[in-house]
N, C-alpha and C positions, 0 to 999 in steps of 0.2 A: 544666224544661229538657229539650230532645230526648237530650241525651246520658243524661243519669238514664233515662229510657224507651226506650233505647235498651241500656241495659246490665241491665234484666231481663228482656228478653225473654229466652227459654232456649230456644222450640219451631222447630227450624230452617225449618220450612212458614211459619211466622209471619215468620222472619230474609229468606228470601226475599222473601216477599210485600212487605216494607217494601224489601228493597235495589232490588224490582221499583217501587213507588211512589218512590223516589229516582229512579229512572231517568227512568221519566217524568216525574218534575217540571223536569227539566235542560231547559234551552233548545240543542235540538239538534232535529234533523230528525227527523222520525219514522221515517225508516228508521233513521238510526242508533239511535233508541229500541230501534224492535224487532230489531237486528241485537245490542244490547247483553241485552233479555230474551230471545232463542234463545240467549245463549252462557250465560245462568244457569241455563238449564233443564239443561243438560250436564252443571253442574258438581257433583263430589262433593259427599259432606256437609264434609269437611275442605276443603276449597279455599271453598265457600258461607261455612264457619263464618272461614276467613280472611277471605276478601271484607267481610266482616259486621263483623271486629275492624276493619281498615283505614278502615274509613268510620265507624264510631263515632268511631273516633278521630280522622278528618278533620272531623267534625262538633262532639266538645270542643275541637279548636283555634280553628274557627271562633268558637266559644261563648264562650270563652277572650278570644278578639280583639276579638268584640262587648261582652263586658263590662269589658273595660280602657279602650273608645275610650267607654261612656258615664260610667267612670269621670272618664275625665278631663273629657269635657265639663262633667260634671257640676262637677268641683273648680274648670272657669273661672266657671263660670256661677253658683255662691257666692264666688270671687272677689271677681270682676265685681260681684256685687251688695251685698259690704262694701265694696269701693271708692264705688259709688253711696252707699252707706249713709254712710262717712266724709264724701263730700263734702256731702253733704245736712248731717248734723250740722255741719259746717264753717260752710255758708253759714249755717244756724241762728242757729250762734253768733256768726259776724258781724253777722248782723241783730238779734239780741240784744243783741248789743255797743254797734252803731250807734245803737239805739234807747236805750239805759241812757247812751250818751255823750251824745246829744245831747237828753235831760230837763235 
Protein backbone atom coordinates (compact mmCIF):
# COMPACT_ATOMS: atom_id res chain seq x y z
CA UNK A 1 0.00 0.00 0.00
CA UNK A 2 1.27 3.68 -0.84
CA UNK A 3 0.45 4.73 2.72
CA UNK A 4 2.68 1.97 4.37
CA UNK A 5 5.61 3.52 2.04
CA UNK A 6 4.69 6.54 2.56
CA UNK A 7 4.96 6.36 6.42
CA UNK A 8 8.82 5.11 6.36
CA UNK A 9 10.02 7.40 4.53
CA UNK A 10 11.93 9.68 7.27
CA UNK A 11 14.69 11.63 4.64
CA UNK A 12 12.81 14.99 4.13
CA UNK A 13 14.97 15.45 0.33
CA UNK A 14 13.20 12.06 -0.30
CA UNK A 15 9.58 13.68 1.52
CA UNK A 16 9.96 16.21 -1.03
CA UNK A 17 10.84 14.54 -3.97
CA UNK A 18 7.65 12.23 -3.74
CA UNK A 19 5.28 15.31 -2.60
CA UNK A 20 7.07 16.91 -5.91
CA UNK A 21 6.17 13.45 -8.07
CA UNK A 22 2.32 13.92 -6.45
CA UNK A 23 2.20 17.03 -7.91
CA UNK A 24 3.00 16.16 -11.09
CA UNK A 25 0.99 13.29 -11.28
CA UNK A 26 -2.43 15.61 -10.55
CA UNK A 27 -4.24 16.48 -13.70
CA UNK A 28 -3.79 20.14 -13.77
CA UNK A 29 -1.91 22.47 -15.97
CA UNK A 30 1.55 22.46 -16.06
CA UNK A 31 1.88 25.83 -14.85
CA UNK A 32 -0.02 25.21 -12.05
CA UNK A 33 2.36 22.02 -11.73
CA UNK A 34 5.33 24.13 -11.51
CA UNK A 35 3.66 27.09 -9.68
CA UNK A 36 2.94 24.33 -7.03
CA UNK A 37 6.98 22.82 -7.23
CA UNK A 38 8.49 26.68 -6.79
CA UNK A 39 6.21 27.04 -3.57
CA UNK A 40 7.86 23.59 -2.20
CA UNK A 41 11.23 24.62 -2.88
CA UNK A 42 10.50 27.77 -0.18
CA UNK A 43 9.24 25.75 2.29
CA UNK A 44 10.79 24.90 5.66
CA UNK A 45 11.69 21.60 6.70
CA UNK A 46 8.72 21.83 9.43
CA UNK A 47 6.08 23.17 7.08
CA UNK A 48 7.58 20.37 4.09
CA UNK A 49 7.41 17.66 7.01
CA UNK A 50 3.65 19.12 7.49
CA UNK A 51 2.77 19.22 3.94
CA UNK A 52 4.05 15.36 3.95
CA UNK A 53 1.78 14.39 7.11
CA UNK A 54 -1.39 15.95 5.20
CA UNK A 55 -1.08 13.95 2.10
CA UNK A 56 -0.21 10.75 3.58
CA UNK A 57 -2.99 11.04 5.39
CA UNK A 58 -5.04 12.21 2.29
CA UNK A 59 -3.74 9.26 0.72
CA UNK A 60 -4.88 6.39 3.73
CA UNK A 61 -8.26 7.78 3.39
CA UNK A 62 -8.32 7.37 -0.20
CA UNK A 63 -6.91 3.74 0.45
CA UNK A 64 -9.37 3.34 3.16
CA UNK A 65 -12.27 4.21 0.69
CA UNK A 66 -10.71 1.96 -2.06
CA UNK A 67 -10.74 -0.96 0.07
CA UNK A 68 -14.25 -0.60 1.63
CA UNK A 69 -15.88 -0.16 -2.06
CA UNK A 70 -13.96 -3.52 -3.13
CA UNK A 71 -15.02 -4.78 -0.06
CA UNK A 72 -18.49 -4.59 -0.68
CA UNK A 73 -18.37 -5.25 -4.30
CA UNK A 74 -16.77 -8.17 -3.51
CA UNK A 75 -19.63 -9.32 -0.71
CA UNK A 76 -22.40 -8.63 -3.73
CA UNK A 77 -20.67 -10.61 -6.03
CA UNK A 78 -20.51 -14.01 -3.55
CA UNK A 79 -23.90 -12.86 -2.95
CA UNK A 80 -24.87 -12.97 -6.22
CA UNK A 81 -23.22 -16.01 -6.81
CA UNK A 82 -24.86 -18.21 -3.88
CA UNK A 83 -28.07 -16.82 -5.04
CA UNK A 84 -27.00 -18.42 -8.75
CA UNK A 85 -25.71 -21.35 -6.88
CA UNK A 86 -29.33 -21.81 -4.71
CA UNK A 87 -31.14 -21.59 -7.92
CA UNK A 88 -29.04 -23.89 -9.94
CA UNK A 89 -29.53 -26.45 -7.11
CA UNK A 90 -33.23 -25.64 -7.11
CA UNK A 91 -33.69 -26.24 -10.62
CA UNK A 92 -31.46 -29.56 -10.09
CA UNK A 93 -33.74 -30.53 -7.78
CA UNK A 94 -36.73 -29.94 -9.72
CA UNK A 95 -35.37 -31.83 -12.67
CA UNK A 96 -34.51 -34.49 -10.28
CA UNK A 97 -37.71 -34.55 -9.01
CA UNK A 98 -39.51 -34.49 -12.34
CA UNK A 99 -37.43 -37.19 -13.63
CA UNK A 100 -38.02 -39.67 -10.24
CA UNK A 101 -41.74 -38.61 -10.59
CA UNK A 102 -42.37 -39.44 -13.76
CA UNK A 103 -40.29 -43.25 -13.90
Amino acid sequence: MLFSFLQKQKDIKKRKKLIETMILSLKISSEQQQLYIQALEVLTSEEAQELFTKMTQFVEKIEIREIEKIRKESFWNISGMRKKEIEEKTQDMNSFSFLLHNL
